[in-house]
C-alpha positions as CSV (number, residue, x, y, z in Angstrom):
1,X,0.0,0.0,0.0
2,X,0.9,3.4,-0.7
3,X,3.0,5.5,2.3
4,X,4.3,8.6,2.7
5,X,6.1,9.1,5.8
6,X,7.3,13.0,6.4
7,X,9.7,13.8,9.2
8,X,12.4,16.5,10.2
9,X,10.1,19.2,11.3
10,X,10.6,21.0,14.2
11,X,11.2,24.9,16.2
12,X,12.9,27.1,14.1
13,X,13.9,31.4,14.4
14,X,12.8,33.6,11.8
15,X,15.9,33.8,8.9
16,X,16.6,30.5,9.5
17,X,16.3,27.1,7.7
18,X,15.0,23.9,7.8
19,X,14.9,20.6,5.8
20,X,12.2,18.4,6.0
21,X,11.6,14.6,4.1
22,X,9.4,12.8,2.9
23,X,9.9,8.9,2.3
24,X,7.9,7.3,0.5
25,X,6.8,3.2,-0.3
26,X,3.9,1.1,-2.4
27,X,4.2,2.4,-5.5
28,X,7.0,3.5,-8.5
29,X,8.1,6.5,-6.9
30,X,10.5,7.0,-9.8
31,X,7.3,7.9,-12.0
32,X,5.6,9.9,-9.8
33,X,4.9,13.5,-9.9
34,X,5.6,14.3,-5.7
35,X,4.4,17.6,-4.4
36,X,4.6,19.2,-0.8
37,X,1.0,21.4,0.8
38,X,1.1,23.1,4.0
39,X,-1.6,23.9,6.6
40,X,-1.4,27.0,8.6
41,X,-3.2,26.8,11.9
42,X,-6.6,27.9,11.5
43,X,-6.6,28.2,7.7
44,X,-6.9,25.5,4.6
45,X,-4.4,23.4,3.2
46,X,-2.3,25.1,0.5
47,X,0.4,24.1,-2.1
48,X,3.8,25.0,-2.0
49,X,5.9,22.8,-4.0
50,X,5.8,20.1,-6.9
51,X,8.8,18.4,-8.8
52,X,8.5,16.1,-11.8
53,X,9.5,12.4,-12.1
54,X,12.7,12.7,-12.8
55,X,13.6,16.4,-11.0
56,X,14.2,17.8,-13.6
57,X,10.8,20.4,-13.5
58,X,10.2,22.2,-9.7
59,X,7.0,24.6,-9.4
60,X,6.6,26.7,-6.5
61,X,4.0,28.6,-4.9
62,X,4.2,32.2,-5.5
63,X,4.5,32.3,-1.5
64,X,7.7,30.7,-1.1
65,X,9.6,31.0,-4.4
66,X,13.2,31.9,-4.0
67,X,13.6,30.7,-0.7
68,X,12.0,27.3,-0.6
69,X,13.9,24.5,-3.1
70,X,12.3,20.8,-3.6
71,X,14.5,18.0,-4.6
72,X,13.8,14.2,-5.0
73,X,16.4,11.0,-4.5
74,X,14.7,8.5,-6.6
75,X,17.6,6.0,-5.1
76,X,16.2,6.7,-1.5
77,X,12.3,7.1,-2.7
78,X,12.4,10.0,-0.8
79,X,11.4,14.1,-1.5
80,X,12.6,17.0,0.5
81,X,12.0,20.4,0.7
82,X,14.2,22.7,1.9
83,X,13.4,26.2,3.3
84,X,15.5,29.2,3.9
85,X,14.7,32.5,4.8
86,X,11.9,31.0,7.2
87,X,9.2,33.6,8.1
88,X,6.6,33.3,11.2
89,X,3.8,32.8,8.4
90,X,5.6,29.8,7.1
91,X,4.3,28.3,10.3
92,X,2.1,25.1,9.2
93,X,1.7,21.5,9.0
94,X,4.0,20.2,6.0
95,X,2.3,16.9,3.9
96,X,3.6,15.3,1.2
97,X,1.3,13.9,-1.3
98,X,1.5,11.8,-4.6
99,X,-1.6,10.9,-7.0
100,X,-1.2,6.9,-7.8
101,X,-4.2,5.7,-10.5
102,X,-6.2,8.7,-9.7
103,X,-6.2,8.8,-6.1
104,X,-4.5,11.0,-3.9
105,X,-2.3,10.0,-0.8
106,X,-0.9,12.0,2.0
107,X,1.7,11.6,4.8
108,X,1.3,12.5,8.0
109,X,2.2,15.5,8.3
110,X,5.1,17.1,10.4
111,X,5.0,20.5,12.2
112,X,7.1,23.5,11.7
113,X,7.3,26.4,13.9
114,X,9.1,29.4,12.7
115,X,9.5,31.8,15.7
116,X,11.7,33.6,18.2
């Protein structure tokens, strides 16, 4: 079965950054489109990154482009995202999420905190 398994999150100060992963299983990662969405608290889930099969296409929410960089190891089955430049409103619940045969899965989650 499909799993995606996100970790690394954590307390972080504004300006700073933070890597987070996302490891996935069940199906051919290695043809799968991955992308990342965030939840604020209080508000709706929201895209923030995608990256194409074989990395060589990234897309980024207007939000977070120029500071926020998505990259895959097809090797390891497993996406990142790493942030820089972290702001309090980057404050949210990270997922992970892949569409397999027109259904879409999601990890977990894992919390980052980006505050003084």
């Amino acid at each position: 079965q499909v799993q995606l398994v996100e970790s690394g999150g954590g307390l972080v100060q504004p300006g700073g950054s933070l890597t987070i992963s996302c490891a996935a299983s069940g199906f051919a990662f290695s043809s799968a489109m991955m992308r990342w969405y965030r939840q604020p608290p209080g508000m709706e889930r929201e895209y923030v990154a995608a990256i194409s099969a074989t990395g060589r296409i990234e897309n980024y929410a207007d939000s977070v482009k120029g500071r926020f960089t998505i990259s895959r190891d097809n090797t390891k089955s497993t996406v990142y995202l790493r942030m820089d430049s972290l702001k309090p409103e980057d404050t949210a619940v990270y997922y992970c999420k892949v569409s397999v045969m027109s259904t879409d899965y999601w990890g977990q989650g894992t919390q980052v905190t980006v505050s003084s």
